[in-house]
N, C-alpha and C positions, 0 to 999 in steps of 0.2 A: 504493500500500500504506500502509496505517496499521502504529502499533505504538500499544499503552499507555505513555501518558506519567504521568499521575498521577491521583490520586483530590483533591479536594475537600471538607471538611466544612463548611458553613457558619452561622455563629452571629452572634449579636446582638454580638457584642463578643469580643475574642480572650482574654481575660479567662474569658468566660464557654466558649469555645470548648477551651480550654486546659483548664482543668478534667474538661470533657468525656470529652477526650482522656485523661485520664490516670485519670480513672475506671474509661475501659474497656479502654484496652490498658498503662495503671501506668507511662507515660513522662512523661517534661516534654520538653514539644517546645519549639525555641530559636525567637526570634523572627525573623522573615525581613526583610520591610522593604514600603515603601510604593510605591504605586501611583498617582500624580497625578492621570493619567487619569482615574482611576476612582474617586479618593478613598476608598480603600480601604489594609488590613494584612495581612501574611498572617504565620506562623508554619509553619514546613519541615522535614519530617524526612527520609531517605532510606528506598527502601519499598523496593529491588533495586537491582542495579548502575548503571541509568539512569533508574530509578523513582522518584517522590516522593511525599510526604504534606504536605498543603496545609490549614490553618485557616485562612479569609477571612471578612473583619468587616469592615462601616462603619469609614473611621478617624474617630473623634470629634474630632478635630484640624485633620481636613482642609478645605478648604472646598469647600460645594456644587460639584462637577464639571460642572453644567450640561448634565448628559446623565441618562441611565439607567445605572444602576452593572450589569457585569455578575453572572454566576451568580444573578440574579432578588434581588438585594440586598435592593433597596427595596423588595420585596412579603416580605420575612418576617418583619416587626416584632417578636411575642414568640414568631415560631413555632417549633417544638422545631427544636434543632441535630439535625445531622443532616446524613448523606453526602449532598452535593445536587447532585455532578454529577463524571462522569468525562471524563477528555480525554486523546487521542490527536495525536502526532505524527505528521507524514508532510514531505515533503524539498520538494511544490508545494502549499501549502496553496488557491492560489485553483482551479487546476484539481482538488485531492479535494473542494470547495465544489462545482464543477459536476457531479460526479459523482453526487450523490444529490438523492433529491426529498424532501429538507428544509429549510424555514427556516433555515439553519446561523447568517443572519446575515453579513455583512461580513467577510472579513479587516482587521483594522486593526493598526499598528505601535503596539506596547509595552512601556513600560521599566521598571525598577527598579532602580536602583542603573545602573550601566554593565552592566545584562544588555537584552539587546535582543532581541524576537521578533515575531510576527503570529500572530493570533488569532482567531477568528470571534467576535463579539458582534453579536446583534441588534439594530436600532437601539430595541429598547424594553425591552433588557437582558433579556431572559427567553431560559429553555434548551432547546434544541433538542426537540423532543416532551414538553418537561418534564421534562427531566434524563436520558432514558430512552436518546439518540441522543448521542454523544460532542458535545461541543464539538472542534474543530477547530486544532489550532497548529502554525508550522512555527519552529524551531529554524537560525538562519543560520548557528551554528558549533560544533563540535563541541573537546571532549566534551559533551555534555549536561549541563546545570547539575544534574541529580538526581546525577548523580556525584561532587560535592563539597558535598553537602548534610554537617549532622549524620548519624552512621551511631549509630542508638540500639538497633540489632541489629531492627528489624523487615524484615517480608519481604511481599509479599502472597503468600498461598494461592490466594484465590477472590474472585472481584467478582460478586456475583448482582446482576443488574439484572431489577428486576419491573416490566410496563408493562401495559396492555390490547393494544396493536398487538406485544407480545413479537415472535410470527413475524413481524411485517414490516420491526422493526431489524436481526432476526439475520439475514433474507434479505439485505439493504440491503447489510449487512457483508460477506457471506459471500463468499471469495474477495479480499477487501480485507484484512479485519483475523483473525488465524490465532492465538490466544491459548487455550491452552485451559482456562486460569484466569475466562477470562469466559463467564458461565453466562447463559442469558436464558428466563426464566419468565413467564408470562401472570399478569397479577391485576388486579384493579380500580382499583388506583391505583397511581402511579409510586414506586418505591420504590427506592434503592441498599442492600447491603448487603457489607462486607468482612471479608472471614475472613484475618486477619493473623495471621501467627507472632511472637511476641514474645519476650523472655528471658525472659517468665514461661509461656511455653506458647501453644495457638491462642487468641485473643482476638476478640471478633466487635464490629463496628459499625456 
């Protein structure tokens, strides 16, 4: 079984990410911390009791990781921010990997700060169907670190995920993952969309 663990937006710079952010749903979200691995930043908000909200950006500080950065880093030079990939939890991350017929990518061990998990990354850092099929993570101790995030009062409503293979993720899922906030629409190109509750009302991204 999966669950929704968090949403993803991803930007040239957290900087420009942040902004973004606060554009559209009128928060300042707090800085999170770094990624070695991956040579990557993230900034964190909380989205539900074990939910989170995630802004990921090249760290310009870091040095070359000598891999492919994940969430398709390196391929999105000035391209628009933007929700670029949702990920779910589950308790055997390598056996819910055998379980579907997608590229999920590797489980690999990853840290930040004294937080430690495993993760699917593709070894050429790109996203499962292109964003469209969860990336994959398992969580070794509980409570879930979304539960001690900043609580800036948002919430998620609705995760619309639009793909051209639509019917064939929500089949893939179906009987796995039971959310009924996740919405899945056929279109021509991959696209996330989040309908979040805000302290200033519903806010969409």
């Amino acid at each position: 079984m999966l669950e929704f663990d968090h949403i993803a937006v991803v930007a040239a710079s957290l900087e420009a990410g942040k902004a973004f952010v606060k554009e559209r749903l009128g928060v300042e979200m707090p800085d999170g911390g770094a990624h070695p691995l991956m040579g990557t930043h993230n900034c964190l908000m909380k989205l539900g009791q074990d939910e989170f909200f995630e802004i990921i950006a090249i760290d310009p500080d870091a040095p070359d990781p000598g891999r492919a950065r994940w969430f398709a880093l390196d391929e999105l030079g000035d391209g628009p921010i933007r929700v670029g990939n949702w990920i779910c939890r589950t308790d055997d991350v390598s056996t819910a990997c055998a379980a579907f017929d997608v590229q999920t990518g590797p489980p690999i061990d990853m840290m930040r700060g004294d937080l430690r998990w495993k993760i699917t990354v593709p070894e050429d850092g790109s996203l499962p169907l292109g964003g469209g099929f969860p990336t994959l993570l398992e969580w070794p101790e509980r409570p879930f670190p979304g539960s001690r995030m900043a609580d800036l009062g948002c919430a998620l409503e609705r995760l619309t995920i639009r793909h051209p293979e639509a019917a064939r993720i929500e089949a893939m899922l179906n009987g796995r993952l039971s959310d009924p906030r996740i919405r899945f629409e056929t279109g021509e190109a991959v696209s996330l969309t989040a309908l979040i509750r805000t302290p200033d009302g519903l806010r969409e991204i």
